[in-house]
C-alpha positions in Angstrom: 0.0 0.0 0.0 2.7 2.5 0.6 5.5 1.1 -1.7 6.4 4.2 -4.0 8.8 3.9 -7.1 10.0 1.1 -6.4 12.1 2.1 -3.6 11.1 1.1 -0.1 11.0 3.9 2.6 9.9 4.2 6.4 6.5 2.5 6.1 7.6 -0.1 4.2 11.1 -1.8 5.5 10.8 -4.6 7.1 14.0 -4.5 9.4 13.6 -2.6 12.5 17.1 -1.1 11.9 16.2 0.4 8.4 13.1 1.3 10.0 14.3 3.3 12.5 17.5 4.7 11.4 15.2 6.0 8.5 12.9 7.7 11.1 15.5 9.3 13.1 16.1 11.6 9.7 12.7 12.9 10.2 11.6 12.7 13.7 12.2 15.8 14.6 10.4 17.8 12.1 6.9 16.1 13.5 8.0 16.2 17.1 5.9 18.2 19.2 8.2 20.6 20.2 8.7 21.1 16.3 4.8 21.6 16.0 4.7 24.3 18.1 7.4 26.5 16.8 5.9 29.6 14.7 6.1 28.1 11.5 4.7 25.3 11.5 1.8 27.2 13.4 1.5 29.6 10.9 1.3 27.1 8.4 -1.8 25.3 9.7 -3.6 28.7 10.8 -3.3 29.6 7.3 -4.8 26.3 6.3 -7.3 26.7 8.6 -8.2 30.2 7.6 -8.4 29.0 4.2 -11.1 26.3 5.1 -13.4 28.7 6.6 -13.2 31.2 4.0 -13.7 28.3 1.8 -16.8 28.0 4.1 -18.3 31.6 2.8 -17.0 31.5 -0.9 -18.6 28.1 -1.6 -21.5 27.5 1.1 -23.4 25.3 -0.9 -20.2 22.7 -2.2 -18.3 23.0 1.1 -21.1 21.5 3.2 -19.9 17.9 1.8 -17.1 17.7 4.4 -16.0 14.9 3.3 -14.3 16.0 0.1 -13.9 19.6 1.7 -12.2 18.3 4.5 -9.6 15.9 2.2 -8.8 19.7 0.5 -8.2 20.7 4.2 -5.7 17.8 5.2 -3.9 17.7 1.6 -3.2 21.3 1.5 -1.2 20.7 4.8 0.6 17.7 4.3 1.9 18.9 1.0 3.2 22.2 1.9 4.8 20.2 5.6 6.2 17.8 3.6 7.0 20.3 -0.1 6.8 23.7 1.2 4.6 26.1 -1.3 6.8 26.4 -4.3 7.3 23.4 -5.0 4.7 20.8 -4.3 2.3 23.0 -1.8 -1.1 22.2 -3.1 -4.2 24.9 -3.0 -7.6 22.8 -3.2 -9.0 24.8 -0.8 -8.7 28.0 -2.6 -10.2 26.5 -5.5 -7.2 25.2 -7.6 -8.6 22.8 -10.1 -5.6 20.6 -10.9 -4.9 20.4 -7.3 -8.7 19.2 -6.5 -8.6 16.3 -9.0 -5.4 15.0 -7.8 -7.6 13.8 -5.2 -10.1 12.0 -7.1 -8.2 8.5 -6.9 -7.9 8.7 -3.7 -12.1 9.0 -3.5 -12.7 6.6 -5.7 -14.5 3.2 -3.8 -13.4 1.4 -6.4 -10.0 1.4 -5.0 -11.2 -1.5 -2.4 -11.2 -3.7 -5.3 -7.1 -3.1 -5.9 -6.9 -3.8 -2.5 -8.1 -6.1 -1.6 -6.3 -7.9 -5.2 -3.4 -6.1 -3.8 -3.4 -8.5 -0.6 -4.6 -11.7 -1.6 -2.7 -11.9 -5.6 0.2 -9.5 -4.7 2.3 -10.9 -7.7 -0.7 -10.7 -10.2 -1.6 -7.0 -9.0 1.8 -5.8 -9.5 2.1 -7.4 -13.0 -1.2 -6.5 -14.5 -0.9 -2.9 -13.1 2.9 -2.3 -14.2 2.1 -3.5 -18.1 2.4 -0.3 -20.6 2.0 -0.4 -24.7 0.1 -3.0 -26.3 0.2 -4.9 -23.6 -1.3 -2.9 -21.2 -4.0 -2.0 -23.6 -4.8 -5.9 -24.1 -5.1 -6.1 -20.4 -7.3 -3.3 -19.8 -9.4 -4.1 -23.0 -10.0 -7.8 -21.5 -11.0 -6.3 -18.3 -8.3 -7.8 -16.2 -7.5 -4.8 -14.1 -8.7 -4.8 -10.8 -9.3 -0.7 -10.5 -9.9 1.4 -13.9 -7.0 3.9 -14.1 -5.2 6.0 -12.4 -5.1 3.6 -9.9 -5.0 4.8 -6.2 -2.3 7.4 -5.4 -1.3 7.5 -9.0 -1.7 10.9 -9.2 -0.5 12.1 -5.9 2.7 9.9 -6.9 2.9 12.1 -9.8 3.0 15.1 -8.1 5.2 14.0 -5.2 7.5 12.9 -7.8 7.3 15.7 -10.1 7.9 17.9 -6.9 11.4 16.0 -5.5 12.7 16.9 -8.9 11.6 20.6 -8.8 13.7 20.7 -5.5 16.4 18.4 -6.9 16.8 21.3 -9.9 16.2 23.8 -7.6 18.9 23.0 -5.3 21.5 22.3 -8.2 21.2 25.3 -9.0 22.0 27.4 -5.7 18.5 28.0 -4.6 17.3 27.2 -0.8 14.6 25.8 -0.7 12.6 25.5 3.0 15.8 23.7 3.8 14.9 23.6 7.9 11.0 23.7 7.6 10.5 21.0 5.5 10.8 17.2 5.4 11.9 17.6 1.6 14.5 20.0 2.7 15.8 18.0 5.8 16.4 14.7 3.3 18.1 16.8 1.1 20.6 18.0 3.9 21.2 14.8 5.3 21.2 13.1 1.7 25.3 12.7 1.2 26.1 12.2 4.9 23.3 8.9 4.8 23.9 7.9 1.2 20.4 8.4 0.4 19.5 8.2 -3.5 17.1 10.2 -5.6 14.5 7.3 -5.1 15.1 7.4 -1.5 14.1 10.6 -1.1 11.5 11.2 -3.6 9.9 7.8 -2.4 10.1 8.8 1.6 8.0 12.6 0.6 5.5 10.6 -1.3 4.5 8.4 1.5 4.4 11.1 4.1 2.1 13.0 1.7 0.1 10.0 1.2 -0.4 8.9 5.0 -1.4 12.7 5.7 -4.0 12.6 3.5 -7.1 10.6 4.3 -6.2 9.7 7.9 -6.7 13.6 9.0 -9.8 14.3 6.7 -11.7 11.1 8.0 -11.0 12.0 11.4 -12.7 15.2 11.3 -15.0 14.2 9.1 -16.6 11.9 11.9 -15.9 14.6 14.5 -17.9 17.1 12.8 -20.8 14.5 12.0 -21.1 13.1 15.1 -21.0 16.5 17.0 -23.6 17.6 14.3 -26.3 15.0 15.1 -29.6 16.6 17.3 -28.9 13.9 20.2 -25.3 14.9 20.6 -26.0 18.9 20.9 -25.3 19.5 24.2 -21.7 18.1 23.7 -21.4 20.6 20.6 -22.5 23.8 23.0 -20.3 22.6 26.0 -17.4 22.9 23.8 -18.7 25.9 21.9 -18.5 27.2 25.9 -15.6 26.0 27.1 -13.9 27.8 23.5 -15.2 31.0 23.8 -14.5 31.2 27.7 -10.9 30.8 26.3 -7.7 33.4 26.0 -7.1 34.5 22.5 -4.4 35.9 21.1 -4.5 39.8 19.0 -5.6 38.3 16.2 -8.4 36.3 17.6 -6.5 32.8 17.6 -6.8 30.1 21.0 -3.3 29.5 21.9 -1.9 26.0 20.0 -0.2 25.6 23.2 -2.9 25.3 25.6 -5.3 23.7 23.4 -4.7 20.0 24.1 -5.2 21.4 27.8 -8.7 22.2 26.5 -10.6 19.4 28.6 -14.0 19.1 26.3 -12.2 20.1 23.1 -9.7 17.5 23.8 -12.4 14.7 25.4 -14.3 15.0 22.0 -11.5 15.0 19.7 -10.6 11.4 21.9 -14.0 10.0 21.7 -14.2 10.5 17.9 -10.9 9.0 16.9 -11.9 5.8 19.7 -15.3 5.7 18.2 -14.1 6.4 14.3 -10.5 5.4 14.6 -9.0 6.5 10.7 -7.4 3.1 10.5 -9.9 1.0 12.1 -9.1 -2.6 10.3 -5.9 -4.5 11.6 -2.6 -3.3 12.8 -0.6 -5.5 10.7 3.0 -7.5 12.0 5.4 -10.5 11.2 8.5 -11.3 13.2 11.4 -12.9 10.9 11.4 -15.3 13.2 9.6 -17.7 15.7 8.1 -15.5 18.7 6.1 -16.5 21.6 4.0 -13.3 22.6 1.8 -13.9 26.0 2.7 -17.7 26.3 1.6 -18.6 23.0 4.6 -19.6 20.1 4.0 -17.5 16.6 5.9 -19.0 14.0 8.1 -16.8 11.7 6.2 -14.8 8.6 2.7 -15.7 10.6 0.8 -12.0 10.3 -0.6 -11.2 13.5 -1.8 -7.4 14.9 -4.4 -5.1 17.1 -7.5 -4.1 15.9 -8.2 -0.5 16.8 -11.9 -1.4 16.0 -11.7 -4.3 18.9 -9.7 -2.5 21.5 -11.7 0.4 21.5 -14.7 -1.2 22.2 -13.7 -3.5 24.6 -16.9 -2.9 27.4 -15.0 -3.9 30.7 -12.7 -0.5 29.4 -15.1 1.6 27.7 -18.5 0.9 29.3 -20.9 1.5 26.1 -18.6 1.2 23.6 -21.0 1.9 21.0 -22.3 5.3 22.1 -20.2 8.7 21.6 -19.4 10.0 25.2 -16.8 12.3 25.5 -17.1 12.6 29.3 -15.6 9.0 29.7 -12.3 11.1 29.2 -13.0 13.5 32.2 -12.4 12.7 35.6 -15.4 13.6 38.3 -13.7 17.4 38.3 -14.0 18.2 34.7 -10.3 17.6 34.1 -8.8 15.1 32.2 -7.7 11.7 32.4 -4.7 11.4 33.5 -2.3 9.3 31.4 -2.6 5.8 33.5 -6.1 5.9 32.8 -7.5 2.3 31.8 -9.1 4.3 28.8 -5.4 6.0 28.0 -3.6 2.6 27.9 -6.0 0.9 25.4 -6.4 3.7 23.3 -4.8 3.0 20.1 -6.0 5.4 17.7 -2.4 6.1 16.2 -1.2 2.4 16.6 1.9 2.1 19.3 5.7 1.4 19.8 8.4 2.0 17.4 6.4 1.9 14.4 3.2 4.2 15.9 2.4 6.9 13.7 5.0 9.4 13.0 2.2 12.4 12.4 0.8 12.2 15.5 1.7 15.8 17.3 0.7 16.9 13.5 -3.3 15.2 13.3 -3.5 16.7 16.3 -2.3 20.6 15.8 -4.5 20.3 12.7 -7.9 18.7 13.9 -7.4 20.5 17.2 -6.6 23.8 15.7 -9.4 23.7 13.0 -12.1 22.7 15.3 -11.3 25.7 18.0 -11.7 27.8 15.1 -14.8 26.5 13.5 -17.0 26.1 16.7 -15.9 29.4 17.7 -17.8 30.9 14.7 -20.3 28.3 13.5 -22.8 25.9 14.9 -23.0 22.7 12.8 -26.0 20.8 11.9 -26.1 17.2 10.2 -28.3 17.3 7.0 -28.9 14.0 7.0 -28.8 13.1 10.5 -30.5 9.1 10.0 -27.5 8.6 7.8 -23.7 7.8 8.5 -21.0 8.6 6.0 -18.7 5.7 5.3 -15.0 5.2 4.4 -13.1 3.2 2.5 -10.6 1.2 5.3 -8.8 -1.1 2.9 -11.1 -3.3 1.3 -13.8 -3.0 3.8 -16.4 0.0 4.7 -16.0 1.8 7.9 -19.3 3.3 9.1 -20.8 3.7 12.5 -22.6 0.3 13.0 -25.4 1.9 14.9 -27.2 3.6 12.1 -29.3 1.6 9.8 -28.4 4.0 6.5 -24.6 5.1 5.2 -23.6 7.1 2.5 -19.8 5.9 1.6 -17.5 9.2 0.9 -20.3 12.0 1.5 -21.0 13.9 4.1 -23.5 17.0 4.7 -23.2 19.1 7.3 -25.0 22.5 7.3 -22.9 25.8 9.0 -24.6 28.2 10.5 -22.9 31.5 11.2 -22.8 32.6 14.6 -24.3 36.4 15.5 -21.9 38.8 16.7 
């Protein structure tokens, strides 16, 4: 799923070493210290800013938060990862070619290439690498698994075409975003860890990718759930608790103190237990035999956690099914604290060495957006019998408890707030 030109990168080695010596190139940029530097900050209030003015240029198309939402994310990602001259994106100021790069990513029909990708690796990669004649014989017969471009195809494109805009760009005596970007920091570390044009190019196309729907779906289900009429009170306590908070000149809540936020922070936990982005199976193998709790797993046998499973696991999360953001407040209104039964089983952003490296970054963005948002709007669900759905891998990913689903579309209506 994330293999990119060939070239294996961070997501994809399968040694622990390579894994992490790889990581330690790029740590840094997503560490939370990092986050909260002015740059970056800048950066996603400027994304943000440009989602809600998205909001009052195109009322009527913006209110399908799913798509709207996957503009949101991909903007960010590509200028964290790019910078904005070369590879930045702009879908949510209306650039065309930036909005269709996109469109393979929406597409449910890429289910079907994955789940062919899974279960015939060999056969996928053949039938989906064949050019010329031949690959007009195989896509006449029908023996494709996903019409083209196939998932990510464009995105790979434009990652691509990007690492050789900053490859030229460098050559030729220009800087570009050298310290603020995770292009620029591969590039500076390039000779020193004999990294390769493919090494590169392939590592900033699976950062961009990851980025991508994983942020998008989160909020999506955030916004829906805190949309619905029985979940309005939760939507008004942290419309409160928002607008009782410090602001900066320019009207901003602090980044800082807004994972201190207790109901902005309870509600952004309950929606990624509830909707976890990557729901499905936490995929392992150990080169070798393992015995794990008593129990002997033979080398190459794929075993994992399932967010899905663990976050509904009643004896932790009494309920499990219903969306109740006060399970992650303590009888005083504060927070959890981290020993919490509830903090050790959450596993929204997997665990251990190879958890997910935009963490600190999901987190500035959906945190930083929603302060924003619910500071100026009240949000209603259109449709509010209906859940959206998401394509996980090969499966949909819907909340169980509704008897209708819509897969990638969501309506949500926004309604300014006086004053």
């Amino acid at each position: 799923m994330f293999d990119a030109y060939g070239t294996p990168n961070m997501f994809t080695f399968a040694s622990g070493v390579e894994h992490r010596n790889r990581k330690k190139l790029v740590s840094h940029m997503y560490s939370n210290q990092t986050l909260m530097e002015r740059q970056s900050v800048e950066m996603v209030k400027r994304k943000v800013q440009a989602f809600l003015t998205m909001l009052k240029a195109e009322s009527d198309s913006a209110s399908e938060i799913f798509t709207t939402l996957h503009y949101f994310s991909f903007d960010a990602i590509s200028e964290f990862v790019f910078g904005t001259k070369y590879g930045g994106t702009n879908a949510l100021s209306g650039n065309t070619a930036d909005r269709r790069l996109i469109n393979d990513i929406l597409d449910p029909a890429r289910r079907r290439l994955a789940w062919f990708g899974i279960h015939f690796p060999a056969y996928t990669k053949w039938v989906t690498t064949r050019t010329g004649l031949v690959g007009k014989m195989v896509d006449g017969l029908g023996l494709l698994p996903m019409n083209k471009p196939f998932t990510y195809s464009g995105i790979r494109r434009h990652a691509l075409q990007a690492f050789y805009q900053h490859k030229n760009a460098i050559e030729g005596g220009e800087k570009v975003a050298e310290d603020t970007t995770v292009i620029g920091r591969l590039f500076q570390v390039r000779e020193k860890h004999r990294l390769s044009d493919m090494d590169i190019a392939s590592e900033c196309a699976d950062h961009l990718l990851a980025g991508i729907d994983t942020t998008a779906d989160s909020l999506m289900f955030l916004i829906w759930a805190l949309s619905l009429p029985q979940h309005e009170r939760y939507q008004n306590q942290l419309r409160k608790e928002l607008l009782n908070s410090q602001v900066d000149e320019a009207g901003w809540l602090y980044p800082r103190h807004l994972s201190q936020l207790p109901w902005l922070t309870a509600i952004l936990r309950e929606s990624l237990r509830l909707y976890t982005p990557l729901p499905a199976f936490e995929e392992r193998s150990a080169p070798v035999d393992t015995v794990i709790d008593g129990f002997t797993i033979p080398a190459d046998t794929v075993v994992g956690m399932s967010p899905y499973c663990m976050h509904r696991e009643e004896s932790v999360f009494p309920e499990p099914r219903v969306f109740k953001p006060e399970r992650w407040l303590a009888d005083d209104g504060t927070l959890l604290p981290e020993s919490a039964p509830q903090n050790k089983w959450f596993w929204a952003f997997s665990n251990g060495a190879r958890m997910c490296i935009g963490m600190y970054l999901a987190n500035a963005e959906m945190l930083m957006l929603l302060a924003a948002l619910y500071r100026q709007y009240t949000t209603v669900a259109r449709y509010p019998d209906t859940t959206p759905g998401i394509t996980s891998r090969y499966e949909i990913f819907c909340d169980e408890s509704m008897s209708k689903m819509t897969e990638h579309e969501c309506w949500i209506d926004f309604q300014r707030l006086s004053g």
